[in-house]
C-alpha positions as YAML, in Angstrom:
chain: A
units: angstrom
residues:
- id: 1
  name: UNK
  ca: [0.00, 0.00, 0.00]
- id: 2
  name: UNK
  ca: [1.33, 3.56, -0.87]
- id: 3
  name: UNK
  ca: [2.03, 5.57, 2.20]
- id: 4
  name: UNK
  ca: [1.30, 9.17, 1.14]
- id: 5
  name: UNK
  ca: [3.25, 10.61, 4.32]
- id: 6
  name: UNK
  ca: [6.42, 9.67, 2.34]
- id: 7
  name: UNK
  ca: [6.62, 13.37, 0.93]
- id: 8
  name: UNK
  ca: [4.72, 16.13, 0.84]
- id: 9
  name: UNK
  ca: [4.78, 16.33, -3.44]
- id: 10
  name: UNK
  ca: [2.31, 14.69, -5.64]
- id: 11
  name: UNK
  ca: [2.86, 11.18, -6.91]
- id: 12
  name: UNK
  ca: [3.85, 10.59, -10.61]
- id: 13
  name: UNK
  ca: [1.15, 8.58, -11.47]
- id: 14
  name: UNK
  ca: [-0.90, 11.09, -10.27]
- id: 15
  name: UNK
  ca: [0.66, 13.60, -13.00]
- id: 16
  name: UNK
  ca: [0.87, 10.91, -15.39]
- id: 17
  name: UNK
  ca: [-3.31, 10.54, -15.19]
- id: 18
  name: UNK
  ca: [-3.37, 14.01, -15.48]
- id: 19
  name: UNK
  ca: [-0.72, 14.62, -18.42]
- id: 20
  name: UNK
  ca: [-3.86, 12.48, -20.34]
- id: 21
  name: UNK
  ca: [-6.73, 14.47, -19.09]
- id: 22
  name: UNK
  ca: [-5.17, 18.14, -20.75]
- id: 23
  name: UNK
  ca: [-6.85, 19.03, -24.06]
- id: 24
  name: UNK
  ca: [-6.24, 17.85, -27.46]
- id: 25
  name: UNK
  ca: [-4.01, 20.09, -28.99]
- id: 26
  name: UNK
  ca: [-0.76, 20.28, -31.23]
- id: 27
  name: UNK
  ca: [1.59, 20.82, -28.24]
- id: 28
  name: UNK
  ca: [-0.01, 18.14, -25.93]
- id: 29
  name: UNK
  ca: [0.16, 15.41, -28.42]
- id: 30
  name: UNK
  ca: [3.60, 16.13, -29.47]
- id: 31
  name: UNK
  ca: [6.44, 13.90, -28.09]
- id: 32
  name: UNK
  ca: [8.39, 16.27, -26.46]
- id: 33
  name: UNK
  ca: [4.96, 16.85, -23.80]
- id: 34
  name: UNK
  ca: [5.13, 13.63, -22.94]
- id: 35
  name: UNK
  ca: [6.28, 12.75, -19.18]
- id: 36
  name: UNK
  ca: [9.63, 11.38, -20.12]
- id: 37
  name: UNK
  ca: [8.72, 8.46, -17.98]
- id: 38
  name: UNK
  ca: [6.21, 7.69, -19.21]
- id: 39
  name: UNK
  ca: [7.78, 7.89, -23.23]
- id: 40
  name: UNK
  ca: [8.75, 4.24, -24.96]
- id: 41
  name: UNK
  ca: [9.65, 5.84, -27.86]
- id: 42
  name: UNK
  ca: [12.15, 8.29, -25.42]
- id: 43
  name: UNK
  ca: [12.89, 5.65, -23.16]
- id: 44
  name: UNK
  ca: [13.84, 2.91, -26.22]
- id: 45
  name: UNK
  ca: [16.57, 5.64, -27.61]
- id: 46
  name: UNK
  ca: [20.46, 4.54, -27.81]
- id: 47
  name: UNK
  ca: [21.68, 7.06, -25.09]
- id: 48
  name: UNK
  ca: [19.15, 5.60, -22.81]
- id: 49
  name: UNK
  ca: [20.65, 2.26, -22.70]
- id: 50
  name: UNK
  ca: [22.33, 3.08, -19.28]
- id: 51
  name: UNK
  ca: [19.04, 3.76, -17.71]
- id: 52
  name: UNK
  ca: [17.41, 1.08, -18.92]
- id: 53
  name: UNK
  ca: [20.36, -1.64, -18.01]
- id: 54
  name: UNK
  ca: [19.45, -0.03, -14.30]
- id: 55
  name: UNK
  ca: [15.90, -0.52, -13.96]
- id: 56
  name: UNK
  ca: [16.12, -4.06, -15.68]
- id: 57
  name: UNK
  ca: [18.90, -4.91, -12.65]
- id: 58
  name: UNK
  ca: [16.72, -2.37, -9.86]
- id: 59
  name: UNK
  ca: [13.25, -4.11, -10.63]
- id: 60
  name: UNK
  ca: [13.93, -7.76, -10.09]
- id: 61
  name: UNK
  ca: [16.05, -6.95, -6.76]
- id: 62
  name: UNK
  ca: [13.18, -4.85, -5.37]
- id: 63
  name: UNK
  ca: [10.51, -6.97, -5.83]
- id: 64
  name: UNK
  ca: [13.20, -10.15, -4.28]
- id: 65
  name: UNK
  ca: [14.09, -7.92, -1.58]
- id: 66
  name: UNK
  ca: [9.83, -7.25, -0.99]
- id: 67
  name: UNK
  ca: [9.30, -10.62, -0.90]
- id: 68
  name: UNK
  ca: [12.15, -11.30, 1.83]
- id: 69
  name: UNK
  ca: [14.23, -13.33, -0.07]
- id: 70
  name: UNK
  ca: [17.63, -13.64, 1.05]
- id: 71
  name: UNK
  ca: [19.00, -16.83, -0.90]
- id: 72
  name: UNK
  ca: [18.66, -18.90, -3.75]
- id: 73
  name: UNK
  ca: [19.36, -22.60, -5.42]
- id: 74
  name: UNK
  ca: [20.19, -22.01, -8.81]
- id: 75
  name: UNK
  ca: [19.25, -24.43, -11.37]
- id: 76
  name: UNK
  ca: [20.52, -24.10, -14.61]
- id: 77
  name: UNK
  ca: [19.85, -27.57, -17.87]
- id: 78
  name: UNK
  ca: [18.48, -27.64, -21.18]
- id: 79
  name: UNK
  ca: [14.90, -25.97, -22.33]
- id: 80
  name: UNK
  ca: [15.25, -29.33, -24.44]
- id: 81
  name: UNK
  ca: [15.28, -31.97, -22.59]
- id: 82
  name: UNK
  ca: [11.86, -33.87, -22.56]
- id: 83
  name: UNK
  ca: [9.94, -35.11, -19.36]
- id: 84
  name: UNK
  ca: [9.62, -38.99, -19.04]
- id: 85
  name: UNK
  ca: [5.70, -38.62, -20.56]
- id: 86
  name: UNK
  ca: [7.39, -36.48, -23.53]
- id: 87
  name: UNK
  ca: [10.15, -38.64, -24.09]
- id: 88
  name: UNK
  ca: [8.51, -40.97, -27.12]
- id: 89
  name: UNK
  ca: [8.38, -37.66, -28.95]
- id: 90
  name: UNK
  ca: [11.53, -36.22, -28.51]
- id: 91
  name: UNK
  ca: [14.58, -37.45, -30.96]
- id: 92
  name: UNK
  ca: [16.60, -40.29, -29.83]
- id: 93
  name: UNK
  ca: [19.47, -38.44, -27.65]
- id: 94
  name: UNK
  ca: [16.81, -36.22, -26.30]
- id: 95
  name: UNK
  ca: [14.77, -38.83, -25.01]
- id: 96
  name: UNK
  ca: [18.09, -40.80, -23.10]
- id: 97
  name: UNK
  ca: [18.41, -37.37, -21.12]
- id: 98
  name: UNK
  ca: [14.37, -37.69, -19.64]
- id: 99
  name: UNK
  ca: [15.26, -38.83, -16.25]
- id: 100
  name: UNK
  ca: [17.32, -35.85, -15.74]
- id: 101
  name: UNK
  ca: [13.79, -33.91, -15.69]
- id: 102
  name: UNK
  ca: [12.62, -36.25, -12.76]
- id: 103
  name: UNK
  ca: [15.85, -35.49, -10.86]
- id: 104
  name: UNK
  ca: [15.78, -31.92, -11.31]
- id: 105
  name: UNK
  ca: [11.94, -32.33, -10.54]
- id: 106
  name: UNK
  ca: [12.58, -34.22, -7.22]
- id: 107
  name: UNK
  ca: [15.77, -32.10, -5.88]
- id: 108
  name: UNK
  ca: [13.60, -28.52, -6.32]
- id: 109
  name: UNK
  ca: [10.84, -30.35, -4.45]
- id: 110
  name: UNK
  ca: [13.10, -31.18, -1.61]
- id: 111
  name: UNK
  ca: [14.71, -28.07, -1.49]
- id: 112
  name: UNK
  ca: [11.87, -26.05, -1.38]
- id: 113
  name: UNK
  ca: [10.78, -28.31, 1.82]
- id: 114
  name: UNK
  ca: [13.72, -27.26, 3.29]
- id: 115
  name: UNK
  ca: [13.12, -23.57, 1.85]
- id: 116
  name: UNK
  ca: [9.70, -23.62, 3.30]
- id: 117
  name: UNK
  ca: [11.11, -24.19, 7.06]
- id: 118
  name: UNK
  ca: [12.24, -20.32, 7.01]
- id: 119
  name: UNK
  ca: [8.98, -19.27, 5.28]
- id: 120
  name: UNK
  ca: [10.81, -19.23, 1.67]
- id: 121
  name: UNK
  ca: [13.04, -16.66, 2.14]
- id: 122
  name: UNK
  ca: [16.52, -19.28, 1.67]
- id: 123
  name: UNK
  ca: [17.11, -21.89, -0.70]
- id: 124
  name: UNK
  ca: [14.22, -20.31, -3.14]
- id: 125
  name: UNK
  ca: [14.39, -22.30, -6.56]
- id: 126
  name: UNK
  ca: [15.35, -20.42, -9.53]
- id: 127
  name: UNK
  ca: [15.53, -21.34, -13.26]
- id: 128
  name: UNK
  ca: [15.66, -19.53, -16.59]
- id: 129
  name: UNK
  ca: [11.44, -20.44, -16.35]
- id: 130
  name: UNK
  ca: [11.20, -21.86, -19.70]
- id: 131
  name: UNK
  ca: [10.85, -25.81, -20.71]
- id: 132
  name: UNK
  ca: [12.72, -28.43, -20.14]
- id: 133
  name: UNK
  ca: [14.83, -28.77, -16.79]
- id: 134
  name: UNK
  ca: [13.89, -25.44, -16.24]
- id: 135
  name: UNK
  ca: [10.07, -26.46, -16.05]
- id: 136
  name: UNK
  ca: [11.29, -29.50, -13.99]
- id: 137
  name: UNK
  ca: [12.82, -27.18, -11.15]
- id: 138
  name: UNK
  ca: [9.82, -24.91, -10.63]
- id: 139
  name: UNK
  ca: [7.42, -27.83, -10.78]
- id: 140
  name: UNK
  ca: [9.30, -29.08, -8.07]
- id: 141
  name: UNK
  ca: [9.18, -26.50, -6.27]
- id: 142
  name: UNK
  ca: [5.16, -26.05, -6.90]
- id: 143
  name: UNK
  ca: [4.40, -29.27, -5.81]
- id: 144
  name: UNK
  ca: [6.41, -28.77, -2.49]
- id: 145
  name: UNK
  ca: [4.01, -26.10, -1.87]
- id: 146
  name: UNK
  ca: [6.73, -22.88, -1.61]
- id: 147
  name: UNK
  ca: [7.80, -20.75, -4.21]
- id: 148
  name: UNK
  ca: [10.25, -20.35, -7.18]
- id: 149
  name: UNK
  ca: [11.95, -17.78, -9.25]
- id: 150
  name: UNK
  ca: [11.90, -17.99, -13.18]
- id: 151
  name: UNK
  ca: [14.28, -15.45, -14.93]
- id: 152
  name: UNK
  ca: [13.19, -15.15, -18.47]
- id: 153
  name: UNK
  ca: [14.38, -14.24, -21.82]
- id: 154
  name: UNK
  ca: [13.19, -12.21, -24.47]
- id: 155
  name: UNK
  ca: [14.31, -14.06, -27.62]
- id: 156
  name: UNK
  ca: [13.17, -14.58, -30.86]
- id: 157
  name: UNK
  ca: [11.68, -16.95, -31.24]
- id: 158
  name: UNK
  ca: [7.80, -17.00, -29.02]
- id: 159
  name: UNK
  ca: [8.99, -17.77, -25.61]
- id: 160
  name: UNK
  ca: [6.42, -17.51, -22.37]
- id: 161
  name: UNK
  ca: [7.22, -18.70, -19.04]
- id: 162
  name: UNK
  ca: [6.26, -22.37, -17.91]
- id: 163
  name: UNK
  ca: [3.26, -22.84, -15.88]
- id: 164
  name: UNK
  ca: [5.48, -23.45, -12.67]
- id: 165
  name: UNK
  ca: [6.97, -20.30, -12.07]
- id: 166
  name: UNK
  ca: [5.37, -18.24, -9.09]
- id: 167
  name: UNK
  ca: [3.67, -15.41, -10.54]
- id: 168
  name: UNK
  ca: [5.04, -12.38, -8.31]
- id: 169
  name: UNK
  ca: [8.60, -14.44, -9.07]
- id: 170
  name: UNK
  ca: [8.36, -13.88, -13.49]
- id: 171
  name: UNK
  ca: [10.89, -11.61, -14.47]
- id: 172
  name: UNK
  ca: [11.60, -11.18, -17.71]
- id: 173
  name: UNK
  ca: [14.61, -9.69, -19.48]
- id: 174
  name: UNK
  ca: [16.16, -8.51, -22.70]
- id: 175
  name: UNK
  ca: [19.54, -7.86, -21.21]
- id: 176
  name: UNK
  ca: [21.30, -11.53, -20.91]
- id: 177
  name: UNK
  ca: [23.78, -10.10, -18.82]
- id: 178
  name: UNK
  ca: [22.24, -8.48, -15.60]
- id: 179
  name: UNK
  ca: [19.62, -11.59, -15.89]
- id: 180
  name: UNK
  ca: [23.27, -13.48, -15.21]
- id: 181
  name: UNK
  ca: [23.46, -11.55, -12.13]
- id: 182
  name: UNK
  ca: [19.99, -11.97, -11.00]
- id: 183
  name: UNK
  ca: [21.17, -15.87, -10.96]
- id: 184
  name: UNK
  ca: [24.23, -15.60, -8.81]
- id: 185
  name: UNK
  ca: [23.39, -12.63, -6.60]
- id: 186
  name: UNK
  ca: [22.04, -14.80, -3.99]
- id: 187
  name: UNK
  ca: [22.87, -17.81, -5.06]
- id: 188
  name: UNK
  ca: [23.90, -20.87, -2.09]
- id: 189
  name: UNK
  ca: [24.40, -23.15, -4.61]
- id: 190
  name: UNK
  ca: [24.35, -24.04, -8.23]
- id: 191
  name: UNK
  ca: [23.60, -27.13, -10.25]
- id: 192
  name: UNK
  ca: [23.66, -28.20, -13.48]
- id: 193
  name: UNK
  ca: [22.08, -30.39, -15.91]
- id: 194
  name: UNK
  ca: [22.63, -31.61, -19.41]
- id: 195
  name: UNK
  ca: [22.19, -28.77, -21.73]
- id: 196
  name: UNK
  ca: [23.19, -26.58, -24.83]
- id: 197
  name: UNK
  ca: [24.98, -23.44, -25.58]
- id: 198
  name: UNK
  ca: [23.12, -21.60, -22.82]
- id: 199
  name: UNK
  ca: [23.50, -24.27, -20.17]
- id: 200
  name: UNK
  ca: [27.16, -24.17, -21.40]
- id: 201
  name: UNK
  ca: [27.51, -20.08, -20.80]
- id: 202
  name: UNK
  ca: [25.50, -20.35, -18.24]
- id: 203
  name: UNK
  ca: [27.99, -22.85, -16.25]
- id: 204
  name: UNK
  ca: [31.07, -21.57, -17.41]
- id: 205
  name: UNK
  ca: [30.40, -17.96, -16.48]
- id: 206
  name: UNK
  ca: [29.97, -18.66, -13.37]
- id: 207
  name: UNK
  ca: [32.62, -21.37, -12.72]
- id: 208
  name: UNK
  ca: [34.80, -18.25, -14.23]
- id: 209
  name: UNK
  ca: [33.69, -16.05, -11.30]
- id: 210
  name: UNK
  ca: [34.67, -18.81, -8.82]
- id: 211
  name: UNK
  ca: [37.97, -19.35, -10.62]
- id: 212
  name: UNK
  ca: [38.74, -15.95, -10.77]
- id: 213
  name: UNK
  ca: [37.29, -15.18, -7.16]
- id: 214
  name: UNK
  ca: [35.15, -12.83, -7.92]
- id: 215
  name: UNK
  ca: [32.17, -14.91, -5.84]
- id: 216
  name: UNK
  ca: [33.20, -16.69, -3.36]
- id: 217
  name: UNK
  ca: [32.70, -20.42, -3.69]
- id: 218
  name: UNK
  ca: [29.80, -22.55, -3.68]
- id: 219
  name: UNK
  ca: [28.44, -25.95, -4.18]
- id: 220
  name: UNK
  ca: [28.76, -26.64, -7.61]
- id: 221
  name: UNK
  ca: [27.14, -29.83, -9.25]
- id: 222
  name: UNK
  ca: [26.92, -31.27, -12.73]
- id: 223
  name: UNK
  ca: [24.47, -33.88, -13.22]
- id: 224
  name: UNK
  ca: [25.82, -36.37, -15.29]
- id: 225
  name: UNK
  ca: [29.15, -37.07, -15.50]
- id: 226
  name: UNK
  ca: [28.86, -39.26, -18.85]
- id: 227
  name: UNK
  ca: [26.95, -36.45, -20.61]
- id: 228
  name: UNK
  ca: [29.94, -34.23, -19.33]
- id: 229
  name: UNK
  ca: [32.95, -35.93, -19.90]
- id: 230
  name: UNK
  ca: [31.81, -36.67, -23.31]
- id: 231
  name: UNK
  ca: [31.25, -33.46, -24.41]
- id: 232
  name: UNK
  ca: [34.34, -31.69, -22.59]
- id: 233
  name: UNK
  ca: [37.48, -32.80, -22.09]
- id: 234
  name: UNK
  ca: [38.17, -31.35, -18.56]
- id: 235
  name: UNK
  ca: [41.50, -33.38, -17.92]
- id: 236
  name: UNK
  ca: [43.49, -32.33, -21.14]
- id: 237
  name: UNK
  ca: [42.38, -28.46, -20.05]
- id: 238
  name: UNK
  ca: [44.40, -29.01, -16.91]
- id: 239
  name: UNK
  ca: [47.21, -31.00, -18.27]
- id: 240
  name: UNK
  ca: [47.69, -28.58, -21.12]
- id: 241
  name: UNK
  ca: [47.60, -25.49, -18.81]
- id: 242
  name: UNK
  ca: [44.87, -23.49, -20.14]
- id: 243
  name: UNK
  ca: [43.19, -24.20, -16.20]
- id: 244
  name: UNK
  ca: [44.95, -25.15, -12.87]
- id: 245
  name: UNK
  ca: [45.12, -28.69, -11.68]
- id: 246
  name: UNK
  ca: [42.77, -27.08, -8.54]
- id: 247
  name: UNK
  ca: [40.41, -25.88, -10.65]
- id: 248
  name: UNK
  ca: [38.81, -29.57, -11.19]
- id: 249
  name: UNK
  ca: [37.87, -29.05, -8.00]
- id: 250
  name: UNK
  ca: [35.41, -26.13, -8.18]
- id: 251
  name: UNK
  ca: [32.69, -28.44, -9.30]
- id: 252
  name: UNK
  ca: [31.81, -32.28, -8.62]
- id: 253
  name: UNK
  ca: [29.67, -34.69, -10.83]
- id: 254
  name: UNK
  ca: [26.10, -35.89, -9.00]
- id: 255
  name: UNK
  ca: [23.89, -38.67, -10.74]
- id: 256
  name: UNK
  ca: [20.67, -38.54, -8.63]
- id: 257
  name: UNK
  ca: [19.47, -35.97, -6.63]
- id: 258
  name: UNK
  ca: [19.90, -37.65, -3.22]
- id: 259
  name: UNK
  ca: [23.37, -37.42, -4.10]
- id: 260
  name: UNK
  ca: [23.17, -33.76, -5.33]
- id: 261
  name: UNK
  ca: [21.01, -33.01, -1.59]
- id: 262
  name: UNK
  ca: [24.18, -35.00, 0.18]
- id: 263
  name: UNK
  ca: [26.63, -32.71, -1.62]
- id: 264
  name: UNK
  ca: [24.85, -29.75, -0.17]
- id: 265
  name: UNK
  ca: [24.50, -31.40, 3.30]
- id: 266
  name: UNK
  ca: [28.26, -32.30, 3.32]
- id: 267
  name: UNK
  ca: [28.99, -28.88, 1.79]
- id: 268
  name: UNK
  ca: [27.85, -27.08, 4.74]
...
């Protein structure tokens, strides 16, 4: 509820209602009259970038901090991957990679459990809240009965958010880089599952950050460890130099997510 003892001036959506009700003239339906806050077509221009890279950072973080939440399980896997009732549809490959929706399904349940015990303010759920795994994490967290976070997209292709996602919690962004932040800035943990080139940037990005010590660490769990090994050759990056022998340690392979909960357990 608005508290109008805040200041003694008049609200801006008061003016703004009353910037409409002045009459129809030349000067009041010219751009320059309009409130500039209330301008697209101003606030849309090149030199406003700045601004708008601030409010996209500012409005997610305000509404978190409203809510009281102070930390976060991030979840990051591929918008491809098919649950186990999908799976006859999906190509081949896609369809091995189903039970990784049931794991990511049954770990965001039991997190948000544990969420739930200080009235979902830590350990909130938070995905990318499109398909796939990301779907899999907030239904998880649905059927636990707490909330989740979905940070969306806007991308080319028609995107909307999955059915999962707690309403007050679906943000979405055009900026891919303060949506990374919104996914580590109170995040307790991060895991992983099977994905493409955005699970990829996704996980390197922020193994980088750990790396370079710019976060401090965190669990860190890949689920998978075939799908993983296969597709990158962690050992030859260490034994060619490119990483440090110590940096195989930043992360560690889970299969289930029992084991993924007994990381976390042992973690702390």
């Amino acid at each position: 509820m608005k508290d109008d003892r805040r200041h003694p001036f008049r609200d801006s959506s008061q003016d703004m209602e009353s910037a409409h009700r002045v009459p129809d003239t030349p000067q009041s339906r010219a751009p320059a009259y309009r409130l500039a806050f209330a301008d697209p077509e101003f606030l849309m221009r090149d030199e406003l970038r700045p601004v708008r890279l601030q409010l996209e950072l500012m409005k997610p973080q305000i509404v978190m901090d409203e809510r009281g939440i102070v930390s976060t399980v991030v979840m990051f896997g591929g918008a491809r991957i098919p649950s186990p009732e999908r799976k006859d549809t999906a190509p081949e490959g896609l369809a091995a990679l189903a039970p990784y929706y049931d794991e990511a399904r049954k770990f965001a349940r039991i997190v948000t459990e544990r969420s739930m015990e200080t009235y979902g303010r830590e350990l909130v759920i938070v995905t990318g809240g499109g398909p796939g795994v990301m779907e899999a994490g907030n239904l998880g967290a649905y059927e636990a009965g707490g909330q989740s976070i979905g940070l969306n997209i806007v991308l080319p292709h028609e995107q909307a958010p999955n059915a999962y996602v707690t309403p007050d919690l679906s943000f979405n962004f055009h900026y891919f880089a303060v949506r990374k932040m919104h996914f580590l800035m109170r995040a307790r943990a991060v895991v992983v599952f099977p994905g493409g080139f955005g699970t990829l940037d996704e996980m390197f990005e922020s193994l980088t950050l750990i790396q370079t010590k710019r976060m401090k660490p965190i669990p860190f769990l890949l689920f998978g460890r075939e799908f993983w090994e296969k597709i990158i050759n962690w050992q030859a990056l260490a034994e060619v130099g490119t990483i440090a022998p110590e940096d195989l340690r930043l992360f560690r392979f889970v299969e289930t997510a029992d084991e993924a909960l007994d990381a976390l357990d042992e973690w702390e």
